[in-house]
C-alpha positions as a printed NumPy array, in Angstrom:
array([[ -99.247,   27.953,   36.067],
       [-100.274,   24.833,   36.14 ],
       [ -96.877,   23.303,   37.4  ],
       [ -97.215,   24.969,   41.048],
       [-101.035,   24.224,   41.231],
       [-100.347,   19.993,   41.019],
       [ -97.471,   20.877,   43.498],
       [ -99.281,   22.926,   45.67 ],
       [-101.741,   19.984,   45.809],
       [ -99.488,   16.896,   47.102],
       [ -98.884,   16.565,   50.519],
       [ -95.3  ,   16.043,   52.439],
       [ -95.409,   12.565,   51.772],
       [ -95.563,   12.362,   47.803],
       [ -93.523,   14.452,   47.433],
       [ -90.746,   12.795,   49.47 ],
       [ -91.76 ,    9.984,   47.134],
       [ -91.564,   12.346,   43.789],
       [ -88.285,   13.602,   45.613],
       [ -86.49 ,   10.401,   45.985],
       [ -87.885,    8.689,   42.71 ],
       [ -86.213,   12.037,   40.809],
       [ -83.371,   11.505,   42.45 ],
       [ -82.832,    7.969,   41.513],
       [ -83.578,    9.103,   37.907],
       [ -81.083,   11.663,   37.996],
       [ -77.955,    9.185,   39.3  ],
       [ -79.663,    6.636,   36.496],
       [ -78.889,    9.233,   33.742],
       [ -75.566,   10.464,   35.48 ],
       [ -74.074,    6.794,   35.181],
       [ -75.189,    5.905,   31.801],
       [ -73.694,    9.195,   30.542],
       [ -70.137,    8.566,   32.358],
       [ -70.727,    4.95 ,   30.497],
       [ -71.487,    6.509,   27.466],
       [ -68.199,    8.809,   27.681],
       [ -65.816,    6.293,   28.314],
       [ -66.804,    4.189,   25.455],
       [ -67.223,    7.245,   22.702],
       [ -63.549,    7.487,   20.763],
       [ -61.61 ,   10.796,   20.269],
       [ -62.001,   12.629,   16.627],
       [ -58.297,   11.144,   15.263],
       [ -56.969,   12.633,   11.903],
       [ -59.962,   14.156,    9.296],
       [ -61.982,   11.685,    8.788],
       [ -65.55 ,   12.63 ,    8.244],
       [ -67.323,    9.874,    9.717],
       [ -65.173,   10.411,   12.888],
       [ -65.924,   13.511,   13.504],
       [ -69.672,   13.342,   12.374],
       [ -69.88 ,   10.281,   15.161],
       [ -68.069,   12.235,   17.298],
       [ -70.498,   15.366,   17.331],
       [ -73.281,   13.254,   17.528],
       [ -72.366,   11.727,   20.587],
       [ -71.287,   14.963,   21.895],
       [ -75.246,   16.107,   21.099],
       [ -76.28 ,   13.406,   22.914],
       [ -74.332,   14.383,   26.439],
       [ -75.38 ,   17.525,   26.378],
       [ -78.998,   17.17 ,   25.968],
       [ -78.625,   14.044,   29.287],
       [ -76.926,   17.279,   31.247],
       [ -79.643,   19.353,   30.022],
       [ -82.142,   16.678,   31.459],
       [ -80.137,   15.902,   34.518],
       [ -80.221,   19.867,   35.309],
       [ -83.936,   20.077,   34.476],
       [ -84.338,   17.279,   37.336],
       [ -81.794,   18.843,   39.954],
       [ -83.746,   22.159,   39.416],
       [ -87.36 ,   19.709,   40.051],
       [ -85.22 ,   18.142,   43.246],
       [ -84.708,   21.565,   44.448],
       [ -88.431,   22.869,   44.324],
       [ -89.96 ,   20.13 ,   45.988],
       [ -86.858,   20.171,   48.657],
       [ -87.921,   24.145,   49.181],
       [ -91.904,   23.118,   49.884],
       [ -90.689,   20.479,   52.34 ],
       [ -88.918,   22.397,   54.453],
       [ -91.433,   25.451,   54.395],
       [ -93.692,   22.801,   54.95 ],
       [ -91.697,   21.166,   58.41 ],
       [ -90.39 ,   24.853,   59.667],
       [ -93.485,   25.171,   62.009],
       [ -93.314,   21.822,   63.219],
       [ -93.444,   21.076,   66.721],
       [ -90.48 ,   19.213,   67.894],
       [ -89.896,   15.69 ,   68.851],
       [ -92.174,   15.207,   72.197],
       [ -90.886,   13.409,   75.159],
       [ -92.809,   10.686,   74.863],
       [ -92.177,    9.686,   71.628],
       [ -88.085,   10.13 ,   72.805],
       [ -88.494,    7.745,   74.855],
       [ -90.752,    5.426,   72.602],
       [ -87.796,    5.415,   70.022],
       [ -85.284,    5.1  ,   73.47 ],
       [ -87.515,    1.82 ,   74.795],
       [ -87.372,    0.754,   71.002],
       [ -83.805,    0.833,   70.369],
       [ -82.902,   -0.825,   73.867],
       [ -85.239,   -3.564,   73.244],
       [ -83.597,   -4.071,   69.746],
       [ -80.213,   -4.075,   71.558],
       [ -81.461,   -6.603,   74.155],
       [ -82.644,   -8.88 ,   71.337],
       [ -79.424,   -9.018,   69.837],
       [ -77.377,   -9.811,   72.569],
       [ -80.442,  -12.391,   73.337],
       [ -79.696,  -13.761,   70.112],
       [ -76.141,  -13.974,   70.493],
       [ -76.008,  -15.827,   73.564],
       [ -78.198,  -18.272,   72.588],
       [ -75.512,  -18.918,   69.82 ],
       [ -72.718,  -19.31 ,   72.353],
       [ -75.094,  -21.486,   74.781],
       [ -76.02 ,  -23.728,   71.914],
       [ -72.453,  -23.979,   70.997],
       [ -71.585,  -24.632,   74.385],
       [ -73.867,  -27.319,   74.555],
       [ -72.546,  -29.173,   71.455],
       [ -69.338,  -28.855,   72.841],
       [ -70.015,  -30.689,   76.096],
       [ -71.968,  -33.189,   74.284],
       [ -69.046,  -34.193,   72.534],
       [ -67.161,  -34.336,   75.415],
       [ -69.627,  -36.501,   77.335],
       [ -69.69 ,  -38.951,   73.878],
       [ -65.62 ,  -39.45 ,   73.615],
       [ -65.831,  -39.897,   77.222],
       [ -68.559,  -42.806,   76.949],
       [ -66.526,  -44.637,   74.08 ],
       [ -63.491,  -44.063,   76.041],
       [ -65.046,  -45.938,   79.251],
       [ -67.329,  -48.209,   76.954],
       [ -63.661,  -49.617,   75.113],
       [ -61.588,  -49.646,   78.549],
       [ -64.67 ,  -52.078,   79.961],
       [ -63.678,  -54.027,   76.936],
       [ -60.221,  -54.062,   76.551],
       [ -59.583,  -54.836,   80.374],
       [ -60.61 ,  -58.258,   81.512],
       [ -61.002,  -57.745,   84.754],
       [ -63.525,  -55.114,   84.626],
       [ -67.047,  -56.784,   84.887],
       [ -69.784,  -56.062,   86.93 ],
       [ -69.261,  -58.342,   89.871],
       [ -65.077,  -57.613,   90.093],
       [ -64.751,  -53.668,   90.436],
       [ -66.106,  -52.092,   92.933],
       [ -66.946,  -48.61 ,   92.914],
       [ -67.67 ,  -46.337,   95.616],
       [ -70.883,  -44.478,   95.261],
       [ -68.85 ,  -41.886,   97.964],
       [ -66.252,  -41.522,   95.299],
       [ -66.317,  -38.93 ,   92.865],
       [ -66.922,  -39.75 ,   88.814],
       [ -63.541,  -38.797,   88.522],
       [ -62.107,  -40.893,   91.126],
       [ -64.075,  -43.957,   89.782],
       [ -62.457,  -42.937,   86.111],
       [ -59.073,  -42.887,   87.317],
       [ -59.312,  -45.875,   88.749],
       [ -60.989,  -47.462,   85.4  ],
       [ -57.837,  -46.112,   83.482],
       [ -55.517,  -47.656,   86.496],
       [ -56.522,  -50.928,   85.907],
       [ -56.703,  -50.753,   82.209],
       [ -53.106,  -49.583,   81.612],
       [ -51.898,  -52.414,   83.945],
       [ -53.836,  -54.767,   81.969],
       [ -52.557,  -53.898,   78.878],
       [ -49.134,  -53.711,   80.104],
       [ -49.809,  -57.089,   81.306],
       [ -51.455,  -58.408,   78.673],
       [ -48.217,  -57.429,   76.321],
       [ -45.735,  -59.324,   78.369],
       [ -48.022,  -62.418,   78.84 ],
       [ -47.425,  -62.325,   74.674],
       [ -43.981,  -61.816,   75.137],
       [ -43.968,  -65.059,   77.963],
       [ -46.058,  -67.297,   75.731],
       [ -44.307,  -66.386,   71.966],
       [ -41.519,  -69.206,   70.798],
       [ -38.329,  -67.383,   71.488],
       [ -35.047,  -68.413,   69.88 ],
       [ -31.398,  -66.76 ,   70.93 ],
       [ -28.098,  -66.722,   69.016],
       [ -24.85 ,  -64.769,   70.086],
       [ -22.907,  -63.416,   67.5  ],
       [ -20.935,  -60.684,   66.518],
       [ -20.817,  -59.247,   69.852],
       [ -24.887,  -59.014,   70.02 ],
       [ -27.544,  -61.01 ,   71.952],
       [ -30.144,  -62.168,   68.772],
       [ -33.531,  -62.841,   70.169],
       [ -36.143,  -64.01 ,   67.488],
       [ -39.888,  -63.778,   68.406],
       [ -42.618,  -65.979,   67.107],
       [ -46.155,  -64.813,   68.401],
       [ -49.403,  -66.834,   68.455],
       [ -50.934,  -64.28 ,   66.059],
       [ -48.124,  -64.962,   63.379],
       [ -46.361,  -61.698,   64.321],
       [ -42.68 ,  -62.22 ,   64.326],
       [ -40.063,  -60.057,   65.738],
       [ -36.263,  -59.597,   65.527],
       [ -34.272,  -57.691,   68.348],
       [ -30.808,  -57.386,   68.49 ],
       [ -28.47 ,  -55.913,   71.414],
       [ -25.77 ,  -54.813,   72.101],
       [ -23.363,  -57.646,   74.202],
       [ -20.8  ,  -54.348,   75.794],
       [ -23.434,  -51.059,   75.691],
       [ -26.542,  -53.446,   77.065],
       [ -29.401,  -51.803,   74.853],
       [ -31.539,  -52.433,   71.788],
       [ -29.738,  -51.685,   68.51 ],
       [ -32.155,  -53.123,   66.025],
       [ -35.753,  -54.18 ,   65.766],
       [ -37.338,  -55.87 ,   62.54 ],
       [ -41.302,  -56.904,   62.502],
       [ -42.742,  -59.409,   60.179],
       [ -46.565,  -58.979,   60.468],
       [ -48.672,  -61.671,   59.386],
       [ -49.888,  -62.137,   56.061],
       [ -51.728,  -64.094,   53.399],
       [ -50.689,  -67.603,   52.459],
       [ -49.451,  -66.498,   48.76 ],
       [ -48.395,  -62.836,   49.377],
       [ -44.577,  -62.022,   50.487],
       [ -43.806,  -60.92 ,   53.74 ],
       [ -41.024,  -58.941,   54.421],
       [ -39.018,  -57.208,   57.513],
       [ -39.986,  -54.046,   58.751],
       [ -37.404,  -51.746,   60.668],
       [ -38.299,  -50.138,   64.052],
       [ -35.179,  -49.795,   65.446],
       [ -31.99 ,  -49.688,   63.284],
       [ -31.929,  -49.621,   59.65 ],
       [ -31.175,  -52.389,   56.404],
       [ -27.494,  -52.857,   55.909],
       [ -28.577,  -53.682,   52.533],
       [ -26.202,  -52.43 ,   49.823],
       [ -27.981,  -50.693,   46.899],
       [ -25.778,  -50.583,   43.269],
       [ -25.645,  -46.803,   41.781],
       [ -25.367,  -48.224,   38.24 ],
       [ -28.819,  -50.377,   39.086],
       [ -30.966,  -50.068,   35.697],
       [ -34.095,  -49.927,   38.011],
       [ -35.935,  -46.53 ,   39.759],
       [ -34.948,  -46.333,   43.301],
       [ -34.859,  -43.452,   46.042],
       [ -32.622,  -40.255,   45.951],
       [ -29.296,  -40.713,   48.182],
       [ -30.023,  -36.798,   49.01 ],
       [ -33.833,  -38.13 ,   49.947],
       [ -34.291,  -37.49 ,   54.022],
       [ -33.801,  -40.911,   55.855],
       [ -35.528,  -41.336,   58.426],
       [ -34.636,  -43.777,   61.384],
       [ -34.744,  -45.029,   65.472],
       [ -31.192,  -45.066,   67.2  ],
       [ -32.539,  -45.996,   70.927],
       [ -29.789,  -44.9  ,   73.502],
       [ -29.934,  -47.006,   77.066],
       [ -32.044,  -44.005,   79.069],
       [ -34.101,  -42.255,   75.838],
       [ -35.58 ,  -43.203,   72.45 ],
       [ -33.626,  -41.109,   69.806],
       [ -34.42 ,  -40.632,   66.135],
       [ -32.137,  -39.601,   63.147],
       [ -33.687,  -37.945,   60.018],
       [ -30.842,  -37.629,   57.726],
       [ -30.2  ,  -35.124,   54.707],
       [ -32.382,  -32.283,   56.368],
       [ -30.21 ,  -29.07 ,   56.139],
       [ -32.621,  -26.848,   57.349],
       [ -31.572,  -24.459,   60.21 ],
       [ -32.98 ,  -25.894,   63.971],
       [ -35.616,  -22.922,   64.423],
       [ -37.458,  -24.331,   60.977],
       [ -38.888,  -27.398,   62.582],
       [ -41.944,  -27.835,   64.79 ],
       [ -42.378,  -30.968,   66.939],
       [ -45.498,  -31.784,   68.761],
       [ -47.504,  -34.324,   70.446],
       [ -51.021,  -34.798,   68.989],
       [ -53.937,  -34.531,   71.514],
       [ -54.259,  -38.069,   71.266],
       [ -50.865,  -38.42 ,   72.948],
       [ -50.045,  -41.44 ,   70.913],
       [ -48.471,  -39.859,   67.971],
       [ -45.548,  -37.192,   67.418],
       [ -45.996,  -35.075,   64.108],
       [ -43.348,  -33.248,   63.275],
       [ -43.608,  -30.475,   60.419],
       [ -41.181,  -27.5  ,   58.608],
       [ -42.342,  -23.616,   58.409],
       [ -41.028,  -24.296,   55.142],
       [ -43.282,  -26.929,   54.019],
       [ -40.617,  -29.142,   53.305],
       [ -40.622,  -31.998,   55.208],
       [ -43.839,  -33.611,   57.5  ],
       [ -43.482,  -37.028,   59.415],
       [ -45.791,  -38.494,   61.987],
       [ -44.699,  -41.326,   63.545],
       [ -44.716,  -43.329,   67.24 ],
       [ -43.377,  -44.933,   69.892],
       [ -44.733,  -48.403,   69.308],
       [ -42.575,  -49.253,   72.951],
       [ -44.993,  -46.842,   74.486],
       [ -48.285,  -47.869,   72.808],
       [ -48.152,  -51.562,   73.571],
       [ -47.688,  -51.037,   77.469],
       [ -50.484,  -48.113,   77.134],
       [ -48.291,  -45.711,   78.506],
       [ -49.206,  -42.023,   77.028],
       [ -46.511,  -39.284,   75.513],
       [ -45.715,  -35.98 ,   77.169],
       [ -45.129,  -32.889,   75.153],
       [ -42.442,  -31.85 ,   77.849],
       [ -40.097,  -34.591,   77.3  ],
       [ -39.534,  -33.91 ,   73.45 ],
       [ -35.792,  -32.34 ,   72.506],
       [ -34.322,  -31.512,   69.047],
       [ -30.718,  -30.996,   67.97 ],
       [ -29.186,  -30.367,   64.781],
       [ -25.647,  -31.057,   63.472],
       [ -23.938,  -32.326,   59.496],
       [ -27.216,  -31.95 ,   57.951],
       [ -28.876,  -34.349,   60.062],
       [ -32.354,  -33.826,   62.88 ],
       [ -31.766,  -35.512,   66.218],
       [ -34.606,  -36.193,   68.029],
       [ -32.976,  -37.179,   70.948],
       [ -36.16 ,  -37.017,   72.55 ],
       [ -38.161,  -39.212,   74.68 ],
       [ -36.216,  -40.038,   78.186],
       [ -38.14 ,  -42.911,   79.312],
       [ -40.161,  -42.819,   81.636],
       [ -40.   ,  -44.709,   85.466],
       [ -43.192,  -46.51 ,   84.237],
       [ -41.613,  -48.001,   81.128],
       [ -38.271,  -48.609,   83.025],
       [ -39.946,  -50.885,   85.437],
       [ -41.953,  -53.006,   82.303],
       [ -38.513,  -52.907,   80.379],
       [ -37.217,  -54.545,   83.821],
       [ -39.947,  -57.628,   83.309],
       [ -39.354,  -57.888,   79.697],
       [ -35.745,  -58.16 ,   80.368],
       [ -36.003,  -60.611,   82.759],
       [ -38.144,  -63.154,   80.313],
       [ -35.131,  -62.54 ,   78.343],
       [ -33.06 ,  -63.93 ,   80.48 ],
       [ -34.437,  -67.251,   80.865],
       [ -34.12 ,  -68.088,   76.965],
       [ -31.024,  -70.299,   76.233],
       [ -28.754,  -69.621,   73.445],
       [ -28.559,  -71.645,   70.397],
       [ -25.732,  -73.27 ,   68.805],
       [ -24.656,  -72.776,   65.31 ],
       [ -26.058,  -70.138,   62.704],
       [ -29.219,  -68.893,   62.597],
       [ -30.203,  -67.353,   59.16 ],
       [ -33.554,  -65.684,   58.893],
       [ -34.862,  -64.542,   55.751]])
């Protein structure tokens, strides 16, 4: 008798609390005893301490689904005093429908608040960014272009930023275009025909030394070498550009060297385009990916296949400052060998090849040999 008294007693909200607390209990009690069965082993052959353990774990189940019925049956007598308890209620007023309305719009509001104030703040890095690159980008054109100081240019204050910007990169592209063939005008130039090829040898101020060979019949560039300058003790050798080493390499040579099946990659430059050749790729055409990087001074080129990844440019192109265009890239495929036959070149770099040409011109051959090491 005393059992209904105490719950007579306790108002809606204990026992809610009694409610849920026995309810947790009960799931306790309903997990440890699925735990309990999965880890208690079946009665195999007559053993009598098997089957002792065995019924003694079997006690033990049955008294936790005794208690776990005990507590389902306590669930179910507080659930029947809570909702005589709530049957008379009044219903939800109006006006706290519309308090709990106001108070889930406002919550709504806040969150989309929230969210964009992320995408402002992003937003705002973004441009900030943006704004810096452009700064450095002007900052290191004022530099790199002589002519820009503050008593030469003149700049509108009618004319737009971007106007004024354009005009900036105008003037810096010519003067790196002619800054490179001022180089070209001042270097030591030697020339020796032979072999049916014009052989111009450059020697720059900076120690740079280049090697250009073309062709006496087709008119165009058939090999480039590079010597950069280096320390007084350390060996310099010949970088290709254009072309590749005729240099013969012995298959019974005792020392490690490259695969003959490993992809070669080199520049054939036709009269009109720049062309590379990567040979020993026997990959179908669709498996490659070629792509100008945002910086539009480099080409990356990549497999699906993860096979093969180059990035490489067109050191023609970067000296006059004259940026690459996504558009004019082309592949081809044929004999296990990637044609790039890419780049047409452009008017721009037609006229400087015109100039550089035309220094050419005014170099005298040699006579004799000239050997270069």
């Amino acid at each position: 008798m005393t059992a209904p008294l105490a719950l007579s007693e306790q108002n809606l909200i204990s026992c809610c609390k009694v409610s849920h607390d026995t309810v947790s209990d009960c799931l306790t009690k309903v997990f440890e005893m699925f735990k309990f069965i999965g880890n208690t082993p079946l009665p195999i052959g007559n053993l009598m301490n098997t089957v002792q353990a065995f019924d003694e774990r079997k006690r033990k189940c049955v008294d936790t689904i005794q208690n776990i019925s005990r507590m389902m049956r306590r669930v179910k007598v507080y659930y029947d005093k809570i909702e005589e308890e709530t049957r008379n209620m009044p219903p939800l007023s109006i006006q706290d429908q519309q308090f709990r309305d106001d108070f889930e719009m406002m919550e709504s509001k806040k969150m989309e608040k929230d969210r964009l104030i992320q995408q402002i703040r992003k937003k705002n890095e973004e441009l900030k960014k943006i704004i810096d690159l452009e700064r450095k980008f002007i900052w290191e054109l004022c530099l790199i272009n002589k002519d820009i100081s503050p008593g030469k240019p003149t700049f509108s204050k009618k004319n737009s930023s971007a106007e004024n910007l354009f005009r900036i990169v105008t003037m810096s592209k010519n003067s790196v275009t002619n800054d490179w063939i001022s180089q070209i005008r001042d270097a030591e130039k030697t020339l020796l025909i032979q072999d049916c090829r014009y052989k111009f040898h450059f020697s720059f101020k900076n120690g740079l030394e280049i090697a250009e060979d073309y062709d006496k019949r087709k008119q165009c560039l058939i090999e480039r070498k590079i010597r950069k300058p280096g320390s007084l003790t350390g060996e310099r050798k010949w970088e290709y550009e254009i072309g590749e080493s005729q240099a013969m390499r012995s298959i019974q040579s005792e020392e490690i060297m490259v695969s003959f099946m490993q992809p070669v990659f080199l520049r054939q430059d036709t009269k009109e385009a720049f062309q590379w050749r990567i040979r020993n790729l026997p990959y179908p055409l669709d498996v490659y990916d070629c792509r100008v990087n945002d910086n539009q001074k480099e080409i990356t080129l990549r497999t699906s296949n993860k096979k093969y990844f180059k990035k490489f440019s067109i050191t023609d192109m970067l000296r006059v400052g004259i940026p690459l265009n996504q558009e004019c890239l082309k592949l081809a495929h044929a004999n296990n060998t990637l044609i790039i036959s890419v780049y047409v070149k452009p008017k721009e770099y037609l006229e400087i090849e015109k100039l550089i040409h035309a220094e050419l011109r005014k170099v005298k051959p040699m006579n004799g040999n000239c050997n270069q090491s």
